[in-house]
FIVOKOL-435847 format. One record per residue (C-alpha): chain; residue in one letter; x negated, y negated, z negated. Coordinates in Angstrom, 1 decimal. Layout:
BEGIN
+------+------+--------+--------+--------+
! unit ! code !      u !      v !      w !
+------+------+--------+--------+--------+
!    A !    A !      X !      Y !      Z !
...
+------+------+--------+--------+--------+
! end
This chain:
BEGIN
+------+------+--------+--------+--------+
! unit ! code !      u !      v !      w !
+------+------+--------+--------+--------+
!    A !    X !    6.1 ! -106.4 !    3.0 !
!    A !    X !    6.7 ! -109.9 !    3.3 !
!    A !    X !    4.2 ! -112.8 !    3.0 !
!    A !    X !    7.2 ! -114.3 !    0.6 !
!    A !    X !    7.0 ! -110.5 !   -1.4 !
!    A !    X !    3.4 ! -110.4 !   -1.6 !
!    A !    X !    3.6 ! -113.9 !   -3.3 !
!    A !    X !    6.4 ! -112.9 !   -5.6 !
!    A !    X !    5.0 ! -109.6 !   -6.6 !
!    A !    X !    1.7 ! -111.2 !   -7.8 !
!    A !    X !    3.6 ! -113.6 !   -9.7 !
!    A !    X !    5.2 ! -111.1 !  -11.6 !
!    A !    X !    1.8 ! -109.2 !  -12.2 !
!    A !    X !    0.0 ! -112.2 !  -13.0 !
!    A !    X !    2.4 ! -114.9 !  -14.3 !
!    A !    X !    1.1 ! -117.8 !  -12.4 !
!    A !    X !   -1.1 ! -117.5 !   -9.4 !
!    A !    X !   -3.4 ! -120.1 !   -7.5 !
!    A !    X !   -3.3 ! -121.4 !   -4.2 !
!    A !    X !   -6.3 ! -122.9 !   -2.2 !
!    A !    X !   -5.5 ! -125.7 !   -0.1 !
!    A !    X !   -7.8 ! -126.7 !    2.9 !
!    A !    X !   -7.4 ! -129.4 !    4.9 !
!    A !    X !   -8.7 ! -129.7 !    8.5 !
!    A !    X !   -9.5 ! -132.6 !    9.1 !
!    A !    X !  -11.9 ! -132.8 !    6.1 !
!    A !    X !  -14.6 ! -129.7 !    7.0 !
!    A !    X !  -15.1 ! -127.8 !   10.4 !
!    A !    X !  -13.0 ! -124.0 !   11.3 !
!    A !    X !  -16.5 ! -122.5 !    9.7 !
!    A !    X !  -16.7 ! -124.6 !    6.8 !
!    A !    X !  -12.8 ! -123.8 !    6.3 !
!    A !    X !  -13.5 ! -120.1 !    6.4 !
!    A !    X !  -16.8 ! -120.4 !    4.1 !
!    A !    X !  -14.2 ! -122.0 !    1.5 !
!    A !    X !  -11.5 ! -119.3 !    2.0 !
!    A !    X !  -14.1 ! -116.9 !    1.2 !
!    A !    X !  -15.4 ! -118.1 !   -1.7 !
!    A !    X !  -12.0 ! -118.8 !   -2.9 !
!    A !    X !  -10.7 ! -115.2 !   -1.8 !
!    A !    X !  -13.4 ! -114.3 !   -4.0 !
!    A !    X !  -12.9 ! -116.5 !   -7.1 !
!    A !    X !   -9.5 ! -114.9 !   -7.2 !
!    A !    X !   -6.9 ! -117.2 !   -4.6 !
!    A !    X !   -4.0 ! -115.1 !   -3.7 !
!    A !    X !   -3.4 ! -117.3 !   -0.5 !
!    A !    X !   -5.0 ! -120.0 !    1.4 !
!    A !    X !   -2.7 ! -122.9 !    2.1 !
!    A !    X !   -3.9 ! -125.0 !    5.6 !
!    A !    X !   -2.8 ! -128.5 !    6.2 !
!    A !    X !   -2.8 ! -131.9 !    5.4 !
!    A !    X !   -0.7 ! -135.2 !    5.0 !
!    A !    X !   -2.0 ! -136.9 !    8.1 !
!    A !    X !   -1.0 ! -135.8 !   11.7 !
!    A !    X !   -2.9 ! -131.9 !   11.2 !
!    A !    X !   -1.7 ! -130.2 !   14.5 !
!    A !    X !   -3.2 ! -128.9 !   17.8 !
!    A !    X !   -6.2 ! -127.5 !   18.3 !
!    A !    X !   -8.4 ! -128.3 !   14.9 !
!    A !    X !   -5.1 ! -126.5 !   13.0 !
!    A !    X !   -5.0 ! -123.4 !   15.2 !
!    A !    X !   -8.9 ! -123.2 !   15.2 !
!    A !    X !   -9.0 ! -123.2 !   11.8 !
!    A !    X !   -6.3 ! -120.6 !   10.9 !
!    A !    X !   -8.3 ! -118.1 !   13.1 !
!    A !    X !  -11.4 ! -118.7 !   11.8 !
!    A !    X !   -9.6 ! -118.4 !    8.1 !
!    A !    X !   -8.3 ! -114.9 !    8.8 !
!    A !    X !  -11.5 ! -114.0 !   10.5 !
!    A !    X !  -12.4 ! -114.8 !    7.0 !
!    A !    X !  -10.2 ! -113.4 !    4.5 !
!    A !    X !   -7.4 ! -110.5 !    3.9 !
!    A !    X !   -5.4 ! -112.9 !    1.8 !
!    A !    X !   -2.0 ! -114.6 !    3.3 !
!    A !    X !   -3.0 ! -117.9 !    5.6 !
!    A !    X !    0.1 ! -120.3 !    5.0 !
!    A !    X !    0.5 ! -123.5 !    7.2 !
!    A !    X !    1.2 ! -126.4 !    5.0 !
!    A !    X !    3.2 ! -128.9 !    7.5 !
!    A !    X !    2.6 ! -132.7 !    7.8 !
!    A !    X !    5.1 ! -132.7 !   10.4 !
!    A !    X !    6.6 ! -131.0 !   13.4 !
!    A !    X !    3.5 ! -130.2 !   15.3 !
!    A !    X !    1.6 ! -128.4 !   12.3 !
!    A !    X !    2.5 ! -124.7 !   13.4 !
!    A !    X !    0.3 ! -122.1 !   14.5 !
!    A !    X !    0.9 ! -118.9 !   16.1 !
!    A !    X !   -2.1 ! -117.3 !   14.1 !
!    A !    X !   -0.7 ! -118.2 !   10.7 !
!    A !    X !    0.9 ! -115.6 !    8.5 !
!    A !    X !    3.7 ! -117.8 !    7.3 !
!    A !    X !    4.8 ! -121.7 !    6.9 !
!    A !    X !    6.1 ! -123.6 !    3.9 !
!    A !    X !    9.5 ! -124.8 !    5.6 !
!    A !    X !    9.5 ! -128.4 !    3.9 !
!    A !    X !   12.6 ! -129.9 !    3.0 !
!    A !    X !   11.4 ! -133.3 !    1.1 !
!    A !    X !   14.4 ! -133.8 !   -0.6 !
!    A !    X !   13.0 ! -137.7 !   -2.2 !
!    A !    X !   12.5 ! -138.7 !    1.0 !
!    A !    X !   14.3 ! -142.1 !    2.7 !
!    A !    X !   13.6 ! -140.6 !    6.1 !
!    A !    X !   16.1 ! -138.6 !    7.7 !
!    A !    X !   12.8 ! -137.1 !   10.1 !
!    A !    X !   11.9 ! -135.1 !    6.8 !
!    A !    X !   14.6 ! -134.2 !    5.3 !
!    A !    X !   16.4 ! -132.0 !    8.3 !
!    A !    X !   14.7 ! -133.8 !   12.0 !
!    A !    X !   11.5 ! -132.4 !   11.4 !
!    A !    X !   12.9 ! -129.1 !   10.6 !
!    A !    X !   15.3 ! -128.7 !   13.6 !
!    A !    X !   12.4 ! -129.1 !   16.0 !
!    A !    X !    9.9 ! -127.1 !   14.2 !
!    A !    X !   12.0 ! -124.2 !   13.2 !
!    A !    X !   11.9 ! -123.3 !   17.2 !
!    A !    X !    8.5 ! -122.9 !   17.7 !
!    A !    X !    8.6 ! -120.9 !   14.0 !
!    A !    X !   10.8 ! -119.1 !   15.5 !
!    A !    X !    8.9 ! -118.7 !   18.9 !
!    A !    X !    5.4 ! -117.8 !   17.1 !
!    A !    X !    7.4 ! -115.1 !   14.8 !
!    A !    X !    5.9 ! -117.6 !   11.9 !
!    A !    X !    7.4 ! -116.2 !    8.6 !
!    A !    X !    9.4 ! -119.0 !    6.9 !
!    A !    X !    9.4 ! -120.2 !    3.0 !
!    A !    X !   12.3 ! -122.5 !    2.2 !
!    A !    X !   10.4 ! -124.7 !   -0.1 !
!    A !    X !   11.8 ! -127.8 !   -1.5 !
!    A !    X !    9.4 ! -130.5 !   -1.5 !
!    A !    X !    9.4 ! -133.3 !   -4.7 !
!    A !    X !    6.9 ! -136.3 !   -5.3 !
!    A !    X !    5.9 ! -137.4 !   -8.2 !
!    A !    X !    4.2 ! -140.9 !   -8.5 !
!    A !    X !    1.4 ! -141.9 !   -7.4 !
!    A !    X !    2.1 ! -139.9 !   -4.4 !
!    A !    X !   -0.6 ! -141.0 !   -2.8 !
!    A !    X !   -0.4 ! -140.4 !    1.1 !
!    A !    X !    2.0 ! -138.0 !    0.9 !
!    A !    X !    4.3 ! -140.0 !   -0.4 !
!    A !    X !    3.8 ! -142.9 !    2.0 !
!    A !    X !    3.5 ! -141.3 !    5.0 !
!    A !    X !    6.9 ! -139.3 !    3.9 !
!    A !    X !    8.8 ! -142.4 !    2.8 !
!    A !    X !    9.3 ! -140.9 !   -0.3 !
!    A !    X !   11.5 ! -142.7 !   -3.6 !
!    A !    X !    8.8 ! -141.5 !   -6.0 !
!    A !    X !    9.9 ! -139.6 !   -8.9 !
!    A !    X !    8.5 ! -142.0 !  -12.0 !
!    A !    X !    6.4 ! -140.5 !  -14.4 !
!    A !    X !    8.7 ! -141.0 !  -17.4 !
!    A !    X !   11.6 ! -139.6 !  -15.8 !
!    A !    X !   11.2 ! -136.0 !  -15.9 !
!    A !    X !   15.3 ! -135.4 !  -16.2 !
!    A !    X !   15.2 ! -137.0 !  -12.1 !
!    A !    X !   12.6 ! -134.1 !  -10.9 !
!    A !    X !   14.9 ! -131.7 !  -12.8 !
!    A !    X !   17.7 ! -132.6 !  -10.8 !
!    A !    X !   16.0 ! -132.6 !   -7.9 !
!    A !    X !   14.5 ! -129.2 !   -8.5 !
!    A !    X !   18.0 ! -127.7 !   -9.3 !
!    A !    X !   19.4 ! -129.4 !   -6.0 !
!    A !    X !   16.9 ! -127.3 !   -4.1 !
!    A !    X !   18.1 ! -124.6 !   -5.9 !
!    A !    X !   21.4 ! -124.6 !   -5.4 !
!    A !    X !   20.7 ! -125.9 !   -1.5 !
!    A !    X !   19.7 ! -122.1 !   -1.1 !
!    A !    X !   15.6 ! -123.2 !   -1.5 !
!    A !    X !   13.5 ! -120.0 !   -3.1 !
!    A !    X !   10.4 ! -121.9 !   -3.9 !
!    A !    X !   10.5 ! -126.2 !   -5.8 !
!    A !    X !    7.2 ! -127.8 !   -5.6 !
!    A !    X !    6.1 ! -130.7 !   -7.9 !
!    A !    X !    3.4 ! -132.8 !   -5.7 !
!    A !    X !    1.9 ! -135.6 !   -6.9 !
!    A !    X !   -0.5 ! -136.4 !   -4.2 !
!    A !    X !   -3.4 ! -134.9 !   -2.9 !
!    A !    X !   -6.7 ! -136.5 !   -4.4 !
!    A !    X !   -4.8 ! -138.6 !   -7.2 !
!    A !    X !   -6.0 ! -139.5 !  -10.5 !
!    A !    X !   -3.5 ! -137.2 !  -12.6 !
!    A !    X !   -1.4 ! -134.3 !  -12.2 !
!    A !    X !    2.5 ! -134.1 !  -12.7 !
!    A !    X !    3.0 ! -134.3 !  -15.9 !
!    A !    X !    3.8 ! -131.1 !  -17.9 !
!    A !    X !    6.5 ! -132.6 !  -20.1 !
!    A !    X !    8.4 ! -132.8 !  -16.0 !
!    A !    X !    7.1 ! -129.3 !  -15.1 !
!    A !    X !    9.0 ! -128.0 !  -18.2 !
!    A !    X !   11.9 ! -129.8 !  -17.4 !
!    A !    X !   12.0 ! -128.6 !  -13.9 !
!    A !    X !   11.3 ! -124.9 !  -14.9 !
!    A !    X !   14.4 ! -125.1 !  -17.2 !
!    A !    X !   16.4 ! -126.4 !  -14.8 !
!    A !    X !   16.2 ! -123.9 !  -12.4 !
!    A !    X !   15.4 ! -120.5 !  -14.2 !
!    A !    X !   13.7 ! -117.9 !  -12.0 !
!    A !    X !   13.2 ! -120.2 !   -8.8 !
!    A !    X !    9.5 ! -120.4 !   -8.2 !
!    A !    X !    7.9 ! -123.7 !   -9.3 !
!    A !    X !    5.1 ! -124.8 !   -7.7 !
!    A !    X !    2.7 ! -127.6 !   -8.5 !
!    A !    X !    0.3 ! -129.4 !   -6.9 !
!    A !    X !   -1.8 ! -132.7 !   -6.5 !
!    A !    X !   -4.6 ! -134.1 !   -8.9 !
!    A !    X !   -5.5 ! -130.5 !  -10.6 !
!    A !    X !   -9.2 ! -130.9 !  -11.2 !
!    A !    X !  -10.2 ! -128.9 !  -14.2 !
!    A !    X !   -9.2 ! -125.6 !  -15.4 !
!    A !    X !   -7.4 ! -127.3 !  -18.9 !
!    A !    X !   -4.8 ! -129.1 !  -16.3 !
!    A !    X !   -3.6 ! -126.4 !  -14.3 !
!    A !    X !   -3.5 ! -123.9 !  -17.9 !
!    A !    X !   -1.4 ! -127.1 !  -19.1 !
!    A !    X !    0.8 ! -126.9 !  -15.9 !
!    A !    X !    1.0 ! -123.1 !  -16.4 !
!    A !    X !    1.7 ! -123.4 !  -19.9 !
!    A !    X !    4.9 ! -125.6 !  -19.0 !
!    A !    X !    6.4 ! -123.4 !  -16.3 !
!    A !    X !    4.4 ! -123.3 !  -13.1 !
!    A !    X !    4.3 ! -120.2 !  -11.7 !
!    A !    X !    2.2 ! -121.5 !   -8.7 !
!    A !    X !   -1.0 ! -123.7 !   -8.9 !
!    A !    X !   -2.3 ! -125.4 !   -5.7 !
!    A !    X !   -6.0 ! -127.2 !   -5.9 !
!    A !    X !   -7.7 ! -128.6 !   -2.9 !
!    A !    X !   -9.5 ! -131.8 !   -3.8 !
!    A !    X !  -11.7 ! -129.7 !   -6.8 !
!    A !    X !  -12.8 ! -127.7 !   -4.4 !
!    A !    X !  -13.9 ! -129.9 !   -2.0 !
!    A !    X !  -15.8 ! -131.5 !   -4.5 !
!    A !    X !  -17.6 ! -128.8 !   -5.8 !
!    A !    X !  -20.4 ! -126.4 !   -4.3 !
!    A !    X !  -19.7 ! -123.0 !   -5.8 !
!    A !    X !  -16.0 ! -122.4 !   -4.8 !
!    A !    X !  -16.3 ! -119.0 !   -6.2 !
!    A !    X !  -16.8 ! -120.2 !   -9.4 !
!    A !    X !  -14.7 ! -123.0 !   -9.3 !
!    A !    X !  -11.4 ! -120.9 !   -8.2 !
!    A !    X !  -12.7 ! -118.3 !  -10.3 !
!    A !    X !  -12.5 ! -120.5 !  -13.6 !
!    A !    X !   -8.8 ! -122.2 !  -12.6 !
!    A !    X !   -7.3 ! -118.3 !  -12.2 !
!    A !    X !   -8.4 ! -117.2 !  -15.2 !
!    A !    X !   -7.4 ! -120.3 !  -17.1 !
!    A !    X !   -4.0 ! -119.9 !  -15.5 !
!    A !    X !   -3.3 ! -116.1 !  -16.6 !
!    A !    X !   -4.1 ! -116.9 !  -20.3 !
+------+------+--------+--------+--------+
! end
């Protein structure tokens, strides 16, 4: 079975899952895996590695292995740019950023890292990738048009472009470490807009009310990172955004 499969099949069995994002640059390969553990146990279906700023080389591929030295759960590379791939991963979210105003993430990127995906026998998730304001570095360092707040009619459109570009999976960011989430009147809109596609949302989801909020408006994919670096007891911390999502 597919990493893709596995992801789909717990959606179906649990209506929204949760995805744990670490970023290497912010904790040592061990302190990566001591996270992925606790989060494996708390209830994570997959650990999501990567971060907006340059994460590549050796740090990356040092912290995948020590990941799934860690965990049974799917390790999925998510890119900052061309050189974030890593032969150990289990699969990659292949970013399209469709707000972008550079052409480098919108297809260049892509064409140069879809060899060595191909090389490492990486699996691939087409994922159409949306930001919401603020952004943060995210969106700066992608050149992004930032989807405004009050317009959740232009995320919708974007969403359904990714759709209908062939794109199985939309995700909603609104910057890592930001002081609110996308809001759920957008999530909603986006949902609508392109029916069974898999939304996914990410980016200032701090307490268990905002990602059930998220879920309650369509997501059927939270991602945290931020509250769990933030917190000491990342079992209990995942543990208590899974079962807020599946209610």
């Amino acid at each position: 079975m597919t990493i893709e499969q596995q992801l789909q099949e717990a959606i179906t069995r649990q209506g929204t899952i949760h995805l744990t994002l670490v970023d290497p640059d912010s904790q040592s390969p061990e302190e990566a895996a001591d996270i992925a553990r606790g989060a494996t146990a708390g209830g994570t279906t997959a650990i999501l590695v990567g971060g907006s700023v340059g994460v590549g080389g050796r740090g990356l591929e040092c912290t995948v292995q020590e990941i799934k030295g860690s965990t049974k759960v799917p390790t999925i590379i998510f890119p900052s740019d061309v050189g974030s791939v890593s032969i150990a991963a289990d699969a990659i979210f292949f970013l399209c950023l469709l707000n972008s105003r550079n052409v480098a993430y919108l297809s260049t990127n892509q064409a140069l890292g879809a060899v060595f995906i191909k090389r490492y026998g990486v699996e691939p998730l087409p994922v159409a990738y949306i930001i919401v304001e603020p952004g943060g570095t995210v969106g700066w360092i992608g050149d992004a048009r930032l989807v405004p707040r009050n317009k959740p009619e232009i995320a919708a459109a974007y969403a359904l472009a990714g759709k209908y570009m062939g794109m199985r999976w939309i995700y909603l960011e609104a910057g890592s470490g930001v002081s609110d989430t996308v809001p759920p009147v957008m999530v909603k809109a986006a949902k609508a807009a392109i029916d069974d596609t898999k939304l996914i949302v990410g980016g200032g989801i701090r307490t268990d009310k905002q990602a059930a909020l998220l879920a309650q408006a369509g997501a059927d994919v939270i991602v945290t990172g931020t509250a769990i670096e933030e917190d000491a007891d990342i079992e209990n911390k995942i543990a208590s955004f899974v079962r807020a999502i599946q209610h």
